[in-house]
C-alpha positions in Angstrom: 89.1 111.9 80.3 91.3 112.9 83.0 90.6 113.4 86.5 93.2 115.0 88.6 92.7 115.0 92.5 94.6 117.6 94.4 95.8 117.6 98.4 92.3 116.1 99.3 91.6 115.6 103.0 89.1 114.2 105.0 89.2 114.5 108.8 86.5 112.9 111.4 87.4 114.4 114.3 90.9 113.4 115.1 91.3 110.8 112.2 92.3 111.0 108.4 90.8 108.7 106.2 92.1 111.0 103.3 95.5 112.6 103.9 96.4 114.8 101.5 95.9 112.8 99.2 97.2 113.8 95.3 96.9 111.8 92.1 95.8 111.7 88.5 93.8 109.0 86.7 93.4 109.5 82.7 91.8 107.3 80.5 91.3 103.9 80.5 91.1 101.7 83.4 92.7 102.4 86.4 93.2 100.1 89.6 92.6 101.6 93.3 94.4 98.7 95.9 95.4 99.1 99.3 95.1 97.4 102.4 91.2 97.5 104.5 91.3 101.0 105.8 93.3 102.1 103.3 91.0 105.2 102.3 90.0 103.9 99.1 86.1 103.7 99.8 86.2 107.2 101.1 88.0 108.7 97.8 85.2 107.3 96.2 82.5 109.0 98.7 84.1 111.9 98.2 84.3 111.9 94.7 80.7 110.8 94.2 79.1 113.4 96.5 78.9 111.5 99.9 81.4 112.5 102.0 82.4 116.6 101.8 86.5 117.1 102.0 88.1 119.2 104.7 90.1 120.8 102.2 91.3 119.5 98.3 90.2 119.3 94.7 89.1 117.4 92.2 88.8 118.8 88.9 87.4 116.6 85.4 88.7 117.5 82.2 88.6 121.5 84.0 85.4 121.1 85.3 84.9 121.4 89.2 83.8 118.1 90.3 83.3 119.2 94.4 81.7 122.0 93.8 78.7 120.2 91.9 75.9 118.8 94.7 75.8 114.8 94.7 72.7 114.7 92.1 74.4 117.0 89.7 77.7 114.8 89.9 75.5 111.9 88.5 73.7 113.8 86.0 77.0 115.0 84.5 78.3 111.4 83.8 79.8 110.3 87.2 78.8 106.6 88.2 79.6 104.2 91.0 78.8 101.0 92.7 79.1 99.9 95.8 80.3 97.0 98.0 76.7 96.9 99.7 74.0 96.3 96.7 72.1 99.3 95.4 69.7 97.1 93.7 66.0 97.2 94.0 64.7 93.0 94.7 61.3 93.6 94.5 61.8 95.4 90.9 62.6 92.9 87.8 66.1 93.6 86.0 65.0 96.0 83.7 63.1 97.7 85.8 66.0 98.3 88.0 68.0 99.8 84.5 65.2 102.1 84.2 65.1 103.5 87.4 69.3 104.2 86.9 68.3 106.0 83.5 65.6 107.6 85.0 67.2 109.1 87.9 70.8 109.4 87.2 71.0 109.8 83.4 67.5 111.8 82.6 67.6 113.5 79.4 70.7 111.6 78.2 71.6 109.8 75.1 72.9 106.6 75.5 72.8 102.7 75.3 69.5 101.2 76.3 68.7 98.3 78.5 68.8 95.4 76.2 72.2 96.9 75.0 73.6 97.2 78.3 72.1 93.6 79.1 74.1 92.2 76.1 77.3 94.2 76.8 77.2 92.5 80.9 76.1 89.6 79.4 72.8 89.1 81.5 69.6 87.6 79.8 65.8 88.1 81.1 65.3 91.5 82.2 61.3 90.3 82.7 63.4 88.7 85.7 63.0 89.7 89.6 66.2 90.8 90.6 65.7 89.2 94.1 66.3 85.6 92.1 69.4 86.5 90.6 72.6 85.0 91.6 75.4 87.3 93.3 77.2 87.0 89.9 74.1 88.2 88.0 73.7 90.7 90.1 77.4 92.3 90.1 76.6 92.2 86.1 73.4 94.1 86.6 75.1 96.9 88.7 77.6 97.2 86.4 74.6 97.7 83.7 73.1 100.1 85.6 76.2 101.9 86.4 76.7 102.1 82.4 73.0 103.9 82.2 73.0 107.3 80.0 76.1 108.6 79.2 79.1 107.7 82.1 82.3 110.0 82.0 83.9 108.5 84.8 83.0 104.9 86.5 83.6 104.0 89.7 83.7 100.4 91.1 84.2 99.2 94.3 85.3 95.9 94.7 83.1 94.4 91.5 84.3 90.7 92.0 84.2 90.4 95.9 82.7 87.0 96.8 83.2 85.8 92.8 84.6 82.8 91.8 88.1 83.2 89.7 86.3 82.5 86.8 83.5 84.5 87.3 86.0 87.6 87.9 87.6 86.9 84.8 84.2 87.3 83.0 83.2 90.2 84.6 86.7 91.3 83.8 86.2 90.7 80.4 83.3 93.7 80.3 85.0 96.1 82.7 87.7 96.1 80.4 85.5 96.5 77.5 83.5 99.7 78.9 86.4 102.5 78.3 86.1 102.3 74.8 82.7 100.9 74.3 81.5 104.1 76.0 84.4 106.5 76.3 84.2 106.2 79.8 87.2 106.6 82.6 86.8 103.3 85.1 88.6 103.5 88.4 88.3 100.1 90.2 88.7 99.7 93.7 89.9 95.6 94.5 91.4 93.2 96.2 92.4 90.8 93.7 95.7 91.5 92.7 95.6 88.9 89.9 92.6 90.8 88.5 94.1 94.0 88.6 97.6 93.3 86.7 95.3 91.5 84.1 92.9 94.4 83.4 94.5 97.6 84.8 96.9 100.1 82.8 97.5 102.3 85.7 97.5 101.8 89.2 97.5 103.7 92.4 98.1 102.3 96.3 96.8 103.7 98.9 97.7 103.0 102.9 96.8 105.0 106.3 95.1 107.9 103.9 98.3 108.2 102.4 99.3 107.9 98.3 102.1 105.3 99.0 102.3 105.0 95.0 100.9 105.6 91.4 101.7 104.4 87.8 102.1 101.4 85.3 100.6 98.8 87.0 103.1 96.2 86.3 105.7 98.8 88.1 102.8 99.5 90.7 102.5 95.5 92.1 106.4 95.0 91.8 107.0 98.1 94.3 108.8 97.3 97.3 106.8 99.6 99.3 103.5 98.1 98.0 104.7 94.9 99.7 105.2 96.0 102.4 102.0 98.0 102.9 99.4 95.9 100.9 101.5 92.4 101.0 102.9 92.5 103.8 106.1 91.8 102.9 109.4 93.5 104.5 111.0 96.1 102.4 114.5 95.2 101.7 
């Protein structure tokens, strides 16, 4: 799976968040890091349907990604989460799967709940979602976003507010979902240490701006990367 991004732009007004922005992910799992503001959420938005380009590309495998509405993007295997819960706390946990299969994977094959449930690691899916703990609940939207049959997965900052070892669990299935479902993950965080651990690729992002893309070992050790994400001079 390969998706390829070309010259993509977003303007408000006088202000880029996207600027021009061209880069590749293929296969596997692929970080997204750059500092708050960095245009990383809005690549997402973009991506997923939310947020239309002023002018740019995006194409999956040859297929058209922009030119598909936001419900069709879904339908066709595109997934995300969020870094403000999706999740429904009135409904139990596998109620909340359901709803994902039901309205962004209809008529697709697929693993069901108690498979996904397994692969996150999350028992009880009798149980209300609203008496989860945050790390049982950054499991179940990474279930849901698993629902069907995901081409590409986006994530946006899955282990925010996690303990170190909690991240590393989580880890542990976010590495596992490329080739448990042939899926394409692009991950969008802040832990540096969590990237270089789980990330093949990487790209950096600053002021709307690709600053740099590639191994991800290469990636962190950039001097230019300091300097934008770290914070550190460039020599």
């Amino acid at each position: 799976m390969k998706l390829e991004i070309s010259d993509l732009t977003v303007r408000f007004g006088g202000v880029k968040p996207l600027d021009g922005v061209t880069l590749t992910f293929e296969s596997g799992l692929c970080g997204l890091i750059g500092p708050n503001g960095a245009g990383k959420t809005t690549l997402f938005n973009v991506l997923s349907g939310f947020v239309r380009p002023s002018s740019g590309a995006a194409h999956v495998n040859g297929t058209d990604l922009l030119a598909l509405p936001a419900h069709r993007r879904a339908r066709w295997g595109l997934r995300r989460t969020f870094q403000q819960e999706q999740l429904v706390a009135e409904l139990s946990v596998g109620a909340n799967l359901l709803l994902a299969r039901d309205h962004l994977a209809a008529g697709t094959a697929g693993a069901n709940a108690a498979e996904l449930l397994e692969f996150v690691g999350l028992a009880g899916p009798d149980r209300p979602v609203g008496g989860l703990t945050l790390f049982e609940r950054r499991k179940l939207e990474l279930a849901r976003s698993l629902a069907g049959t995901p081409k590409i997965v986006l994530l946006d900052e899955p282990s925010a507010g996690l303990s170190e070892a909690e991240s590393m669990e989580l880890a542990g299935a976010m590495r596992a979902v490329p080739e448990r479902f042939g899926a394409l993950v692009v991950l969008i965080e802040h832990d540096m240490g969590l990237v270089g651990e789980i990330c093949g690729t990487t790209a950096v992002l600053d002021f709307g701006r690709l600053v740099t893309s590639g191994p991800t070992a290469e990636v962190l050790n950039d001097d230019r990367v300091r300097a934008a994400y770290l914070g550190e001079p460039v020599a």
